[in-house]
C-alpha positions as CSV (number, residue, x, y, z in Angstrom):
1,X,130.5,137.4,196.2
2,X,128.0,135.1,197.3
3,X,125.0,138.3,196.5
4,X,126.4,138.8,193.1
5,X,126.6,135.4,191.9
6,X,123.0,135.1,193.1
7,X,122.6,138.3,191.1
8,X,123.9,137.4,187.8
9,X,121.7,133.8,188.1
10,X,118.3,135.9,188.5
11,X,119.4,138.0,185.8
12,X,120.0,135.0,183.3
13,X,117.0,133.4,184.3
14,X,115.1,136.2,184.0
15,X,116.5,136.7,180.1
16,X,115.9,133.3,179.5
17,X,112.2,133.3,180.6
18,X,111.8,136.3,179.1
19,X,113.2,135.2,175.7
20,X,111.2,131.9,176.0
21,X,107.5,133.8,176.5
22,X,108.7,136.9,174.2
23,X,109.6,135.7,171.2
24,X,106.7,133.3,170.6
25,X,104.2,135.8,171.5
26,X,105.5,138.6,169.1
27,X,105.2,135.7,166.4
28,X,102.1,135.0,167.5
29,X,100.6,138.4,167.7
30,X,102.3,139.0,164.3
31,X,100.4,135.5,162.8
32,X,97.4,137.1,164.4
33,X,97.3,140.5,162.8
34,X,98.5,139.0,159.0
35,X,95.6,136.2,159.2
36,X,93.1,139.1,159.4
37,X,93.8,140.3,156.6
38,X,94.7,137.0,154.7
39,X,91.7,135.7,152.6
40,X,90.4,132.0,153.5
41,X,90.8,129.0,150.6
42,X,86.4,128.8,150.7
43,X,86.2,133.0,150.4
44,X,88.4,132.6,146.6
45,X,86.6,129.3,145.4
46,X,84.4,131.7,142.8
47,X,87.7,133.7,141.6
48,X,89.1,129.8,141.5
49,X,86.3,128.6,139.4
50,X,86.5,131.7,137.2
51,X,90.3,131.3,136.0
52,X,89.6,127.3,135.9
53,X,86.6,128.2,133.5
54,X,87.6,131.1,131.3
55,X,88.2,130.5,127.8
56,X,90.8,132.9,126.5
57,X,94.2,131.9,127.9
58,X,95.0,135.9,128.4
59,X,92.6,136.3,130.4
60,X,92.7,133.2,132.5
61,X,96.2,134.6,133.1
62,X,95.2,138.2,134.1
63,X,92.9,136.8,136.5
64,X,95.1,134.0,138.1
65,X,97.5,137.1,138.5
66,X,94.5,139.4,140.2
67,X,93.6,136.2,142.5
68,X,97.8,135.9,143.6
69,X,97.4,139.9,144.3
70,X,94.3,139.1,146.4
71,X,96.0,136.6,148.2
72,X,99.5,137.8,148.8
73,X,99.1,141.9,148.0
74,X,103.0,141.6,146.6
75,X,104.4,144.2,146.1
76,X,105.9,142.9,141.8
77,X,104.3,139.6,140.6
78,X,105.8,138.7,137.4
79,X,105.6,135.1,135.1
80,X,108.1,132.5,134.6
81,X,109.7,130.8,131.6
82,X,108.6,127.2,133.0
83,X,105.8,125.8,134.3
84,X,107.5,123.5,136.3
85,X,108.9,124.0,139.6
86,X,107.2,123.6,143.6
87,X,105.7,126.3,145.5
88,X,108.9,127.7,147.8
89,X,110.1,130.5,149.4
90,X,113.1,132.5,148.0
91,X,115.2,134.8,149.1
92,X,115.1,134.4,152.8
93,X,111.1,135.4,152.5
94,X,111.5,138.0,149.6
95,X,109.8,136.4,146.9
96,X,107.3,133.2,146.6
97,X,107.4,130.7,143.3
98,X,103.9,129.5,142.4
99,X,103.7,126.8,139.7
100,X,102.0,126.6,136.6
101,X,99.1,125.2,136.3
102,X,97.3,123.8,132.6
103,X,98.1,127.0,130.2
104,X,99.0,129.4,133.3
105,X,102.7,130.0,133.9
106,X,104.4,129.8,137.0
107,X,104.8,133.1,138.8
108,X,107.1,134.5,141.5
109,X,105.8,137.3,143.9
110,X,107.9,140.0,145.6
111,X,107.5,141.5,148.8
112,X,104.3,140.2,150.6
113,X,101.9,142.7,152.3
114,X,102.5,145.5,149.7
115,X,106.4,145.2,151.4
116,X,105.3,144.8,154.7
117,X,106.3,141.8,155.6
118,X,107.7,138.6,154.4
119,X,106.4,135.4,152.6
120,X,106.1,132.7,155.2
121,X,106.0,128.7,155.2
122,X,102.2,129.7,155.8
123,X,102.1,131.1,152.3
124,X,103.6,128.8,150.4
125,X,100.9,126.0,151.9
126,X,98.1,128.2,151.0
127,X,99.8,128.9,148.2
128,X,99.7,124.6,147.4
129,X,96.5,124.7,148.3
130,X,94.8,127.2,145.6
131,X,97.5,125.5,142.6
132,X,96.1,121.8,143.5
133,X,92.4,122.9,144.0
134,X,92.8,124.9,140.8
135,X,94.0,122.1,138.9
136,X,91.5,119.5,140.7
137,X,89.0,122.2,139.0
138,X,90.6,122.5,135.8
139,X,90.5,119.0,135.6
140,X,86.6,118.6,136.2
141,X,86.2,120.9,133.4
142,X,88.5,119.0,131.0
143,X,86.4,115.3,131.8
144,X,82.8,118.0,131.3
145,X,84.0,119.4,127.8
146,X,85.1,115.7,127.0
147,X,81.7,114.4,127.5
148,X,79.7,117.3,125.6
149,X,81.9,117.0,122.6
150,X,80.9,112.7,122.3
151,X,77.8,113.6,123.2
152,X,77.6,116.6,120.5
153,X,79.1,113.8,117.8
154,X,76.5,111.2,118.9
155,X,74.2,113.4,117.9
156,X,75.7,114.6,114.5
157,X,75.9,111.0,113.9
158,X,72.0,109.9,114.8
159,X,71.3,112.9,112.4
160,X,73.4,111.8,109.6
161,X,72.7,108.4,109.4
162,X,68.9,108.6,110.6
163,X,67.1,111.8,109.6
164,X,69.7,112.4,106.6
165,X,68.9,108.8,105.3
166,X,65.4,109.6,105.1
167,X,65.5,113.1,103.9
168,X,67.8,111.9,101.0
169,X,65.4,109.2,100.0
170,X,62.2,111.9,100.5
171,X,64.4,113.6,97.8
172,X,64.8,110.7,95.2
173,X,60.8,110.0,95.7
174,X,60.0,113.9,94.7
175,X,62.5,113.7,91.9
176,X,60.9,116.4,89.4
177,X,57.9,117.3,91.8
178,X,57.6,121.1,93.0
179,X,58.3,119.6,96.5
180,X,61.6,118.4,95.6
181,X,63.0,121.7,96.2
182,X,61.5,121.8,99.9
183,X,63.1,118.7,100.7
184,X,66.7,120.1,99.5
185,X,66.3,122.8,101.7
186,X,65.4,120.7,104.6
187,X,68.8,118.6,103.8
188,X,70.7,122.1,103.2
189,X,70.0,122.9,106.5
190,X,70.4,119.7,107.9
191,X,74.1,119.6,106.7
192,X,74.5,123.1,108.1
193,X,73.4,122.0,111.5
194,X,75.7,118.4,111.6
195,X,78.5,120.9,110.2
196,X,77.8,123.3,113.4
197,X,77.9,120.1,115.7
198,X,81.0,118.2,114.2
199,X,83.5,120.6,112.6
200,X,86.9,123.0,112.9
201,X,86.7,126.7,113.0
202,X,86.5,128.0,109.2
203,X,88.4,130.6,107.7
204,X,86.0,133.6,106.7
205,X,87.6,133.3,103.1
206,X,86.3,129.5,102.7
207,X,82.7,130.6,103.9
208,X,82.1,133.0,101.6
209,X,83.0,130.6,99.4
210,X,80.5,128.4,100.3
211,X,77.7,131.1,100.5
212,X,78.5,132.5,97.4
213,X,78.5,128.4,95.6
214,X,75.2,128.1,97.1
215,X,73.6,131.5,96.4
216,X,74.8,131.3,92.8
217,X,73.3,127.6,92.4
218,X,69.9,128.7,93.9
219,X,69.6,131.8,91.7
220,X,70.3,129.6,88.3
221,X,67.8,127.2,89.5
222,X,65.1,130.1,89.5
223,X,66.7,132.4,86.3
224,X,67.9,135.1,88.6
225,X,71.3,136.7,88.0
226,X,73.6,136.2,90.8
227,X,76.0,139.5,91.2
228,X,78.2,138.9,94.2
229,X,81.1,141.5,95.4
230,X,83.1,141.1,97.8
231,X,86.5,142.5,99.6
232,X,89.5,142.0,98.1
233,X,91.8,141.5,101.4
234,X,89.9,139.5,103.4
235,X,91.1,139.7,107.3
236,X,92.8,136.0,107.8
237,X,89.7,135.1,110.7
238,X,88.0,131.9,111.7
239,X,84.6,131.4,112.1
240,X,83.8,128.9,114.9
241,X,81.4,126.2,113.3
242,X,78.5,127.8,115.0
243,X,78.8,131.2,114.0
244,X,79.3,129.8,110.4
245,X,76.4,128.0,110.7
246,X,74.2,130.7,112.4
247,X,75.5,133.1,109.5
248,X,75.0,130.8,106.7
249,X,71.3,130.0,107.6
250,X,70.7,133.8,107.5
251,X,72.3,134.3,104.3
252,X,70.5,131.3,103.2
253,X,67.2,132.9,104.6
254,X,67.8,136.0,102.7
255,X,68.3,134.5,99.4
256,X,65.0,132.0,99.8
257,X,63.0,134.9,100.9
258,X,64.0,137.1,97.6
259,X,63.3,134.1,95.3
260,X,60.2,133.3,97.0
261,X,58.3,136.4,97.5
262,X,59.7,139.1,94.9
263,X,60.6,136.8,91.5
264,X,63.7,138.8,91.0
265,X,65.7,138.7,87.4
266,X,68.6,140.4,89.5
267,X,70.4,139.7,93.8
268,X,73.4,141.4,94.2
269,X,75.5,140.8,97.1
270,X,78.1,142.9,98.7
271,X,80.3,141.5,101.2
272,X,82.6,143.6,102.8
273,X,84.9,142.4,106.0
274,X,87.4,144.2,108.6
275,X,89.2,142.6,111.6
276,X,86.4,143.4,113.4
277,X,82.8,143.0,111.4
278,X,81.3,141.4,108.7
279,X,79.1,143.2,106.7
280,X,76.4,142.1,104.2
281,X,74.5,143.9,101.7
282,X,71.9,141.6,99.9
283,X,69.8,143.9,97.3
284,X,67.2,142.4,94.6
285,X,64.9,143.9,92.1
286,X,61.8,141.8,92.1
287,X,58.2,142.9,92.7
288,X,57.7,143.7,96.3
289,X,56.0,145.4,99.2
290,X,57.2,148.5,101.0
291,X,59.1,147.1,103.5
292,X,57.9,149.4,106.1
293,X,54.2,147.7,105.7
294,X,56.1,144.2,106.1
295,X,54.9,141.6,108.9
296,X,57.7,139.7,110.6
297,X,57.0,136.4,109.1
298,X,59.0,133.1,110.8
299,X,61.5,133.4,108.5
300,X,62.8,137.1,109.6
301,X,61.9,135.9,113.1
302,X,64.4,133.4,112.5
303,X,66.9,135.6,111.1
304,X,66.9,138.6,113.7
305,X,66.9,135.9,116.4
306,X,70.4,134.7,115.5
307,X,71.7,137.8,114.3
308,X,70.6,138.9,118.3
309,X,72.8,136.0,119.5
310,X,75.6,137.1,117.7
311,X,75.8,140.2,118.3
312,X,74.5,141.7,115.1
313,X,72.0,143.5,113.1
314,X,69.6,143.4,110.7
315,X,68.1,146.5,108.6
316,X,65.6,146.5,105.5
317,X,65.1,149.7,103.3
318,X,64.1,150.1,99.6
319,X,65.2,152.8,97.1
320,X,65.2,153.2,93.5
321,X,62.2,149.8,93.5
322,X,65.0,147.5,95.2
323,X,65.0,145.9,98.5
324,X,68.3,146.2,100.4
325,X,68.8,144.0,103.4
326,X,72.1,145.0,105.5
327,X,73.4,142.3,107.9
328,X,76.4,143.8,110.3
329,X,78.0,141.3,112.7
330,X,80.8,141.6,115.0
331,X,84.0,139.1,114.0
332,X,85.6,139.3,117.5
């Protein structure tokens, strides 16, 4: 009786050491084979800084959602309604809520490890981690664009109120001199460059407008016929203030350069739009050179220079004793 009570003792001791060594050591081994594979916080600071510092809200999304994928591998990831909410684990380690954080929404991830294993108090901490580190990002970036846009009005304001003053009284004391022209330019493009620094996105509509006021005035000015043409149904687009800038000094350039150097009695202007491109057809009938024998002067420097930036193109043929100048830019 004695033996078998001595029996049954080992036994349970031996369960209960067993249990006490076994159990710990298979979560251990199991910690040790998932943190292989887990990234660390310093390996996805770029990805971090990339979503923190993209500008389309889509695609900030789409790569917060690739960054969860890297970090998790879930099996669905799918956004919330709310924003709101703290980084938990659901469904008895099914699924793991991530909170939103500035325009991204708050996701919940399914099945960790491509459904190999299941979300742990681990991952919701790292989890904690990337949201306050991405926000602590997001946050630097919102003080940076804060101080470049007083700074960028600082400016527009030491150029309006010092270099406009003066250009504006240059203008009075040419009044009626061939220079006074020059110096009306000079405060054209002044306003243009104050406009790119300190101004709302334009609808393409009101900036042909604009182009088409200032065209027509410049042609009466030198007894040229303005003919301007343009597409009925315009796409309803906005021109940030530097495209409309950069476009508007072109078009600008193109109608100076006609008047200047060919004396027209005719410009016609064709301006045709899409979702997708702008396209400008500036033709003129004055006395001029082959354009094949032309030199790149600053001026069509100038112009091919921003066109480059934006994307676009410029191309000069003649036919019929006109000079066409197309100008094709990209609106997205």
């Amino acid at each position: 009786m004695a033996v078998g009570l001595g029996q049954i003792a080992s036994t349970s001791t031996s369960l209960l050491v067993m249990g006490w060594l076994y159990f710990p050591f298979r979560q251990w081994l199991w910690q040790r084979i998932v943190d292989k594979h887990s990234p660390g916080l310093e390996s996805l600071l770029p990805e971090l800084s990339g979503v923190a510092f993209t500008v389309s809200t889509s695609e900030q999304q789409t790569r917060w959602e690739a960054l969860l994928r890297n970090a998790f591998d879930p099996l669905e990831i799918a956004p919330l309604k709310t924003k709101e909410g703290v980084t938990g684990v659901r469904d008895e380690g099914l699924s793991l809520q991530v909170p939103g954080c500035g325009r991204i929404p708050a996701y919940e991830l399914r099945y960790a490890g491509h459904g190999k294993r299941l979300f742990s108090t681990r991952d919701a901490k790292f989890a904690t981690s990337m949201c306050q580190l991405l926000e602590q990002i997001m946050s630097g970036r919102t003080s940076y664009e804060r101080g470049v846009e007083q700074e960028r009005m600082r400016i527009g304001r030491d150029l309006h109120d010092n270099i406009g003053a003066r250009l504006l009284k240059l203008i009075h004391h040419l009044r009626d001199s061939p220079n006074a022209e020059i110096a009306r330019d000079a405060m054209k493009d002044l306003r243009t460059a104050i406009a790119a620094i300190d101004s709302h996105p334009v609808p393409l509509k009101n900036a042909l407008a604009d182009w088409r006021a200032e065209a027509g005035s410049r042609c009466e000015v030198a007894n040229c016929r303005l003919e301007w043409c343009q597409t009925e149904a315009l796409p309803a687009i906005e021109l940030i203030p530097r495209v409309k800038a950069m476009l508007e000094s072109v078009m600008r350039e193109t109608i100076t350069n006609a008047l200047k150097h060919a004396a027209p009695s005719r410009i016609y202007v064709g301006m045709t739009a899409d979702s997708m491109h702008l396209c400008a057809c500036v033709v003129n009938d004055g006395n001029i050179a082959d354009p094949l024998v032309w030199k790149d002067g600053y001026g069509l420097r100038n112009m091919r220079g921003r066109l480059n930036e934006l994307g676009g193109s410029l191309i000069i043929t003649s036919d019929n004793n006109e000079v066409r100048l197309t100008i094709e830019v990209p609106l997205t």
